[in-house]
C-alpha positions as CSV (number, residue, x, y, z in Angstrom):
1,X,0.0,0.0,0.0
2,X,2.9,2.0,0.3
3,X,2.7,3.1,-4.1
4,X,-0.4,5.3,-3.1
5,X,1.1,7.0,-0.4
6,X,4.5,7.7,-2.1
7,X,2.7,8.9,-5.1
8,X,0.2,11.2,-3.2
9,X,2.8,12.7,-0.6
10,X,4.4,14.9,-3.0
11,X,0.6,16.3,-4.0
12,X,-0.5,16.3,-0.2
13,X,2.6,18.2,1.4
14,X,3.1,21.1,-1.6
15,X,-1.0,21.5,-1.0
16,X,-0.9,21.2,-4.6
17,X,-3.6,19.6,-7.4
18,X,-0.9,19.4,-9.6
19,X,2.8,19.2,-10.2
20,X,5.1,19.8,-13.0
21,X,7.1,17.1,-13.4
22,X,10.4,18.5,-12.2
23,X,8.4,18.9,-8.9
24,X,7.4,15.9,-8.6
25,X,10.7,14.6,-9.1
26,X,12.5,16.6,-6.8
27,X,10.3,16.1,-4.0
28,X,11.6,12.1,-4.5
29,X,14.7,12.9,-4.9
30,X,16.1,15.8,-3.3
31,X,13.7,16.9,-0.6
32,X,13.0,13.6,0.9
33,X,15.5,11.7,0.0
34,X,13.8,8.7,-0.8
35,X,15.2,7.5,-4.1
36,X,17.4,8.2,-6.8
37,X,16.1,10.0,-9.9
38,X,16.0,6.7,-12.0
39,X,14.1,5.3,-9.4
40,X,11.6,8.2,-9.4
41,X,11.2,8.4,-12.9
42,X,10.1,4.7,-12.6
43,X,7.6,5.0,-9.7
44,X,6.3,7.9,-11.9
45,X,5.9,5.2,-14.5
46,X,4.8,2.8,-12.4
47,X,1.8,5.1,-10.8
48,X,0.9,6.3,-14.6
49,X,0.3,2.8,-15.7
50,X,-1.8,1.8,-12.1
51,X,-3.9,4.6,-13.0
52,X,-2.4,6.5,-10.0
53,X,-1.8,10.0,-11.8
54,X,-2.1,11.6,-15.3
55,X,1.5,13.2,-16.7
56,X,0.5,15.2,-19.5
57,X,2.3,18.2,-21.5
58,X,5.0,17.8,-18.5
59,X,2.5,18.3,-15.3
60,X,1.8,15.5,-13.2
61,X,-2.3,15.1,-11.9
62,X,-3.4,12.7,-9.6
63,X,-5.9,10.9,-10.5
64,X,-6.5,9.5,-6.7
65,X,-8.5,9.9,-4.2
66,X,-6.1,12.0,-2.2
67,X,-8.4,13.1,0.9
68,X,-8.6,9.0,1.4
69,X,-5.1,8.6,1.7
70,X,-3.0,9.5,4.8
71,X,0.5,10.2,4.8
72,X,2.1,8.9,8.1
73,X,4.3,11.2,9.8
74,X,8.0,9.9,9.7
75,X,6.9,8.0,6.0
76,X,9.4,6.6,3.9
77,X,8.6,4.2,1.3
78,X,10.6,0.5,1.5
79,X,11.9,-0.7,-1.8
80,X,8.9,-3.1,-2.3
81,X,7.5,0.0,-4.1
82,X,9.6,-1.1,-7.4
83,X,9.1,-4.9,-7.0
84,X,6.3,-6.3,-9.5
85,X,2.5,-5.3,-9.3
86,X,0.2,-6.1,-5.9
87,X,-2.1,-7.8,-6.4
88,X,-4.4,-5.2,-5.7
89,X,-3.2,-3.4,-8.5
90,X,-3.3,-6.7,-11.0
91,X,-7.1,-6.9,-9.7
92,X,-7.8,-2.9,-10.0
93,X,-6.5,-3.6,-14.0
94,X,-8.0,-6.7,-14.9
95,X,-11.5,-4.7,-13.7
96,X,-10.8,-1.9,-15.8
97,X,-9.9,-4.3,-18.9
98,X,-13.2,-6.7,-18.3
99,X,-15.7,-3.3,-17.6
100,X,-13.6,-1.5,-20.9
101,X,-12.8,1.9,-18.3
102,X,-9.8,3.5,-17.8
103,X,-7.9,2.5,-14.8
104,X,-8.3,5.9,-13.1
105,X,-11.7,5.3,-12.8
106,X,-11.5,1.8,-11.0
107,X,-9.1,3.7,-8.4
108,X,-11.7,6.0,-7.6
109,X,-14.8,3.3,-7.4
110,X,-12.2,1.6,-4.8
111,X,-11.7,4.9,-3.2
112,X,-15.5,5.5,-3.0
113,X,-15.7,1.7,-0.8
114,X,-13.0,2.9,1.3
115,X,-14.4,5.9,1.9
116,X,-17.9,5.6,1.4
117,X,-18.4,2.2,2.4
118,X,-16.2,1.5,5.3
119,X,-15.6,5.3,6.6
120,X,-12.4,5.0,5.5
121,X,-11.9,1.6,7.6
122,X,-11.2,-0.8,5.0
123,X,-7.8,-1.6,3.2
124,X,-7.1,-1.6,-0.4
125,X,-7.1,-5.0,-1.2
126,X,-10.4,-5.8,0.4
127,X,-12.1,-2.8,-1.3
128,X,-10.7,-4.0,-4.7
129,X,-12.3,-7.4,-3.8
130,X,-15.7,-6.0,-3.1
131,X,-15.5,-3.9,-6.7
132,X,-14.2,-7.2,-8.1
133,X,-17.1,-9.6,-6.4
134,X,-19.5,-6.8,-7.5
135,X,-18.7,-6.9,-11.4
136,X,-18.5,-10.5,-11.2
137,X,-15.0,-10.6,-12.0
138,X,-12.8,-13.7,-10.8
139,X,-9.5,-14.0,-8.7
140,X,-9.4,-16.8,-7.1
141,X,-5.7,-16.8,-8.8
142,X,-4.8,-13.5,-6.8
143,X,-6.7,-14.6,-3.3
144,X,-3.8,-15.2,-1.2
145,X,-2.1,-12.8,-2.8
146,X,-4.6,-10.4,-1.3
147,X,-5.1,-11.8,1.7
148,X,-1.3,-11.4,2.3
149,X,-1.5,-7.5,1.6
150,X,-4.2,-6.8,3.8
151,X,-2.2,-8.2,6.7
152,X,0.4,-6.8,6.0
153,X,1.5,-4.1,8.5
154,X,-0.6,-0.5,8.1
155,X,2.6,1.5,7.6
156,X,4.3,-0.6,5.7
């Protein structure tokens, strides 16, 4: 769970809607010192092709639900952030693919559970589920994948 919160923290502490690039970057790179700039380019990457953020005519917009997401005092992402997809995020896209939406817009129907749902109770990969189970899309393959996520520690 840790992509969302990297990806929003730059939006959330500069009280910004958007970013350029550049700004987005250095925030990463040089004012938090959380990664190199290869490695920021690539969670950029990474978050653009989860449906995480628009980058567009060099601003960066994102396209989550950023008063659902809290960024923990003392944050810092691990390097899980660049190993392969959640599982969450594999569910969130094969959703998108089956209902023919862009990704963005299965973000924010996850966001809405979380929010709407569960009062902000409810972690990712159970909300992703619930959209999942409601659009009759199966993941059995991705169950314990999920499970695994949830239980995983909050701060993490």
């Amino acid at each position: 769970m840790s992509l969302p919160v990297t990806v929003a923290a730059p939006f959330k502490h500069t009280r910004k809607e958007k970013l350029q690039k550049s700004e987005f970057i250095f925030y990463l790179t040089i004012d938090r010192k959380w990664m190199s700039r290869d490695q920021a380019n690539q969670l950029l990457e990474k978050a653009k092709a989860a449906g995480m953020v628009e980058v567009a005519d060099g601003w960066v917009r994102p396209l989550l639900d950023l008063s659902a997401i809290t960024v923990p005092v003392g944050f810092k992402p691990d390097s899980r952030i660049f190993e392969s997809d959640e599982a969450s995020q594999v569910l969130m896209g094969r959703i998108a693919s089956a209902r023919g939406v862009p990704p963005a817009e299965v973000v924010a129907e996850v966001n809405r559970v979380i929010r709407d749902g569960f009062d902000g109770n409810l972690r990712l990969p159970a909300a992703a589920a619930i959209v999942a189970k409601r659009n009759n899309i199966r993941f059995d393959d991705l169950r314990e994948s999920l499970t695994v996520e949830v239980l995983r520690k909050k701060d993490s």
